[in-house]
LUMMINU-374081 format. One line per field, with one value per residue (C-alpha): residue number from 1; residue in three letters; x, z, y. Coordinates in steps of 0.1 Angstrom, whole numbers. Each point is the difference from the previous one (the first is absolute). Layout:
! LUMMINU-374081
pos = (NUM:...)
code = (ALA:...)
c1 = (X:...)
c3 = (Z:...)
c2 = (Y:...)
This chain:
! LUMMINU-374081
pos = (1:2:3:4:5:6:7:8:9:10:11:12:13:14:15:16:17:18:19:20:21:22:23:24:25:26:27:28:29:30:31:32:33:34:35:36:37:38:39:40:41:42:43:44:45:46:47:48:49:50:51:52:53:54:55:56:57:58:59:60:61:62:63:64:65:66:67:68:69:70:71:72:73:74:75:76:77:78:79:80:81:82:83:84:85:86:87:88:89:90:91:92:93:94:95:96:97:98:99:100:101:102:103:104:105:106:107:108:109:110:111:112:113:114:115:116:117:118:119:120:121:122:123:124:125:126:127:128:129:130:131:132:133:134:135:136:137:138:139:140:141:142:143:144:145:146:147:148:149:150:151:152:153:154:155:156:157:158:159:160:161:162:163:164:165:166:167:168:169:170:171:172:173:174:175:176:177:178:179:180:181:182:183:184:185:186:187:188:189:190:191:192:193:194:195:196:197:198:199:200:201:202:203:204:205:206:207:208:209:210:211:212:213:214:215:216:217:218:219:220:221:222:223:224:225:226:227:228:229:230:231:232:233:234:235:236:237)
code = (UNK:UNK:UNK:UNK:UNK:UNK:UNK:UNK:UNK:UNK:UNK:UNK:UNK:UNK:UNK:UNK:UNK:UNK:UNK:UNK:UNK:UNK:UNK:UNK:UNK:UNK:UNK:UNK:UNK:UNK:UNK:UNK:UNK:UNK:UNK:UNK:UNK:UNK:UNK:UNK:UNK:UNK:UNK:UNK:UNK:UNK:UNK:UNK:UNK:UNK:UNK:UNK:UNK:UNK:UNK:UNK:UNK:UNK:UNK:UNK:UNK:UNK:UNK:UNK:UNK:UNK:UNK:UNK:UNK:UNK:UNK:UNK:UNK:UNK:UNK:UNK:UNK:UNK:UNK:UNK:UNK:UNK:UNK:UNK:UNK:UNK:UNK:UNK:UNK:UNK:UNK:UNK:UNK:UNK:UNK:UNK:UNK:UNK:UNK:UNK:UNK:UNK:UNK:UNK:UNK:UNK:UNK:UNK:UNK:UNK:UNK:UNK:UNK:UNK:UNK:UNK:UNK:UNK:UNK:UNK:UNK:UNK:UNK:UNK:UNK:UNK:UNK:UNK:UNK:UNK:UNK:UNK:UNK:UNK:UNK:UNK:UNK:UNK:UNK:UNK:UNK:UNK:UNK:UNK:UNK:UNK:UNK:UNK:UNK:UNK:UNK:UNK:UNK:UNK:UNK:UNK:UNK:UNK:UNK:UNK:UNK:UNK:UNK:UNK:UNK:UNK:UNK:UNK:UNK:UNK:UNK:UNK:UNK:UNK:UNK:UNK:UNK:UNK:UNK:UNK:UNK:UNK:UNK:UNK:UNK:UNK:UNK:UNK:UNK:UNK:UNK:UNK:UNK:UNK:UNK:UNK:UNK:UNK:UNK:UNK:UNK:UNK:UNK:UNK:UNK:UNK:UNK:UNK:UNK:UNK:UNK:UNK:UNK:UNK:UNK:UNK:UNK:UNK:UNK:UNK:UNK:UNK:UNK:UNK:UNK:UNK:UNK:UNK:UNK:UNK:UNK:UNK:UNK:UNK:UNK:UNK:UNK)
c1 = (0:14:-1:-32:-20:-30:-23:-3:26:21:32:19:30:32:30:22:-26:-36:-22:-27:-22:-33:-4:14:-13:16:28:14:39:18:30:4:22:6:10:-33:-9:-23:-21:-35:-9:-10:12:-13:8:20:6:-12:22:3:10:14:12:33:7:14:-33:16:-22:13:-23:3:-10:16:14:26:-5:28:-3:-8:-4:-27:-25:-36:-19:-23:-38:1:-28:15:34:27:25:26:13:34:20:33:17:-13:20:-28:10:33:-13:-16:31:6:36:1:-39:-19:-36:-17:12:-18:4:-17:14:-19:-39:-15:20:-23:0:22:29:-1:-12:33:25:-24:4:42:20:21:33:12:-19:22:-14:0:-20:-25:-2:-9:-26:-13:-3:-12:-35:4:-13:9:43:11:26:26:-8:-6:38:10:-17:18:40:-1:-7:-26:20:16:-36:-16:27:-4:-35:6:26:-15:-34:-4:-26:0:-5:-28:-23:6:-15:-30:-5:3:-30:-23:8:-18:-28:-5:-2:-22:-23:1:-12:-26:9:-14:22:2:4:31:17:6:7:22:20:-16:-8:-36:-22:12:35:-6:-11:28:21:-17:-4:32:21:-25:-20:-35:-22:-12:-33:10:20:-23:-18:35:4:-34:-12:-36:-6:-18:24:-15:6)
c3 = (0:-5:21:-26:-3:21:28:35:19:-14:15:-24:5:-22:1:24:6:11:-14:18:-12:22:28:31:34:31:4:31:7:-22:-14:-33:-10:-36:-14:-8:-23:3:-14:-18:-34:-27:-14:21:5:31:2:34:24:18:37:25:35:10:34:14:-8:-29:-29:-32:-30:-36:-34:3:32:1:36:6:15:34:3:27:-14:-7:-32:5:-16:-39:-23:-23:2:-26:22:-10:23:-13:14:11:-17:-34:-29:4:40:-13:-19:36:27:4:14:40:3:19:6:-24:-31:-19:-35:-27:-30:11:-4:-30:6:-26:6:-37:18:32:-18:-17:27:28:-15:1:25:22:-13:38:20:4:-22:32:20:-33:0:40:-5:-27:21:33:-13:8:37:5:0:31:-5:7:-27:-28:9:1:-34:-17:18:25:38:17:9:-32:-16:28:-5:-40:4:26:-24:-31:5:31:17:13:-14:20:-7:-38:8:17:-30:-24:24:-1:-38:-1:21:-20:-35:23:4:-33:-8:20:30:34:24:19:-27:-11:34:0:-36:5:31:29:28:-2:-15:29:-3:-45:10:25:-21:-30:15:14:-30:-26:22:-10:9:-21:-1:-11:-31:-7:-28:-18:1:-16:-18:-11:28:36:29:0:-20)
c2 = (0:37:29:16:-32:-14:18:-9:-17:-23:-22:-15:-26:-9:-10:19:27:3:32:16:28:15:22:-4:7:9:-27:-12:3:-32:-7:-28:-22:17:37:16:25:27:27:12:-10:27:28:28:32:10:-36:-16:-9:-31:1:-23:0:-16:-20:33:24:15:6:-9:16:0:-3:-42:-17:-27:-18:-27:-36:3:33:10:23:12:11:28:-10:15:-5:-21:-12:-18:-25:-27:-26:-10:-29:8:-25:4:23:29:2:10:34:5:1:32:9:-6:3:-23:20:22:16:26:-9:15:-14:-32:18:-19:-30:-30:-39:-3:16:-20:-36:-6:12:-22:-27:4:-8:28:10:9:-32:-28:-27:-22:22:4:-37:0:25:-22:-30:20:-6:-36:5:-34:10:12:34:-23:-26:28:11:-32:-3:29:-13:29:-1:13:35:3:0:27:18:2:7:28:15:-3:7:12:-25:-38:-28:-8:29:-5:-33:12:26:-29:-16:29:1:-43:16:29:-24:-22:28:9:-37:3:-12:10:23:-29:-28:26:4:-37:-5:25:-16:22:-12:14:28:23:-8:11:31:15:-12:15:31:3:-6:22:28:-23:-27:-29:17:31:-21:-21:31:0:-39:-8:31:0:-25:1:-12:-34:-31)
C-alpha cells in the first residue's frame, strides 16, 4: 500500500518493516523494538507537525520524526498520522542511525517516505549487523530456544551475543523477541482471531499478559488496533 492509497486505518506488514496509516489517539508512554518513522500524509500547506515526548519530557516536533530502538517516548494524538516500523537489522535501519543518537531525531527529509522505497531495502540484510547477530534475531522467534541456545546457534556465547545486540542496535535480545511475539498476535488478529485466541498463539501467557505487553512496546491496545488490522470489519470474528 502507499502513503496516498486507501481510507481508514490501515496496518500493513513486509518484510523488515510494518506500515501503519490512521489516526492516533492519546498513546501511552512505550518504547519498540525497531527505528520508526513518523509524520502526516498530504501535501498541505504549512505542513503539520508531528510531536512526540521523549523519556526526559522533552518535546521533539517536526514536519518527520526518527525515534530509535528503545527509545522511551510518547506520540501526541494527530488526526491522521503516516508511521514505519523498521527493523534494526535490515538494510533500510542503516539510512536511519543517525550519528550518536539514541532518542528522537527531527528529520524532515523523511516526510513522504512510500512502501517502494522501504520494500526493497526491508527485505536486505544490515550492512553494519554482524551476520551472526542477524541470524539470532532471525531464530529469536522460535520461543522454544533459550538465549543461550540461539548464541550457541550462531558460535558465539551468550555475552558475546548481548553484547552485539547492545552495541549494534541498542536493545536486547529478549525484547526483540517479545516484539517478534506481539508481531504472531497481531497477524493472529488480523486472521481473525480473538484477543485471546492471539495472546496464546502468539506465546503469552494470557490475554492480559498481550496487552501490557502490547501497550508497553507501541503506546496501544489490541482494541484500539484492531480498526487498522481488519479495515471494513467490526472487532469481532
Amino acid at each position: 500500500m502507499e502513503n496516498g492509497e486507501g481510507t481508514g486505518p490501515r496496518l500493513v506488514v513486509g518484510a523488515g518493516y510494518a506500515l501503519y496509516r490512521g489516526p492516533l489517539a492519546d498513546s501511552h508512554t512505550h518504547r519498540h523494538a525497531a527505528f520508526q518513522v513518523a509524520f502526516t500524509p498530504g501535501a498541505a500547506d504549512p505542513v503539520p507537525m508531528v510531536t512526540a515526548t521523549d523519556g526526559d519530557g522533552v518535546r521533539h516536533r517536526g514536519a518527520a520524526l526518527v525515534v530509535a530502538p528503545m527509545a522511551r517516548h510518547r506520540m501526541e494524538p494527530i488526526r491522521e498520522l503516516v508511521t514505519y516500523f523498521i527493523d534494526p537489522h535490515c538494510a533500510f535501519a542503516d539510512r536511519l542511525r543517525a550519528p550518536g543518537g539514541a532518542g528522537i531525531t527531527v528529520a524532515p527529509q523523511w516526510r513522504g517516505l512510500r512502501e517502494e522505497q522501504v520494500r526493497h531495502a526491508g527485505a536486505l540484510p544490515s550492512a553494519r549487523v554482524d551476520p551472526r547477530l542477524r541470524a539470532a534475531m532471525e531464530a529469536a522467534g522460535n520461543d522454544a530456544v533459550p538465549l543461550a541456545g540461539l548464541a550457541l546457534r550462531v558460535g558465539l556465547s551468550p555475552q558475546r551475543l548481548r553484547a552485539l545486540a547492545q552495541e549494534q542496535l541498542g536493545l536486547p535480545l529478549a525484547r526483540w523477541r517479545i516484539w517478534r511475539r506481539l508481531a504472531r498476535a497481531a497477524d493472529a488478529l488480523r486472521a481473525g482471531s480473538t484477543p485471546a485466541e492471539a495472546a496464546l498463539l502468539g506465546g503469552f501467557a494470557d490475554q492480559a499478559h498481550f496487552g501490557r505487553r502490547m501497550r508497553e512496546m507501541t503506546g496501544l491496545t489490541p482494541a484500539a488496533m484492531l480498526p487498522a488490522l481488519r479495515p471494513g470489519r467490526g472487532p469481532g470474528r
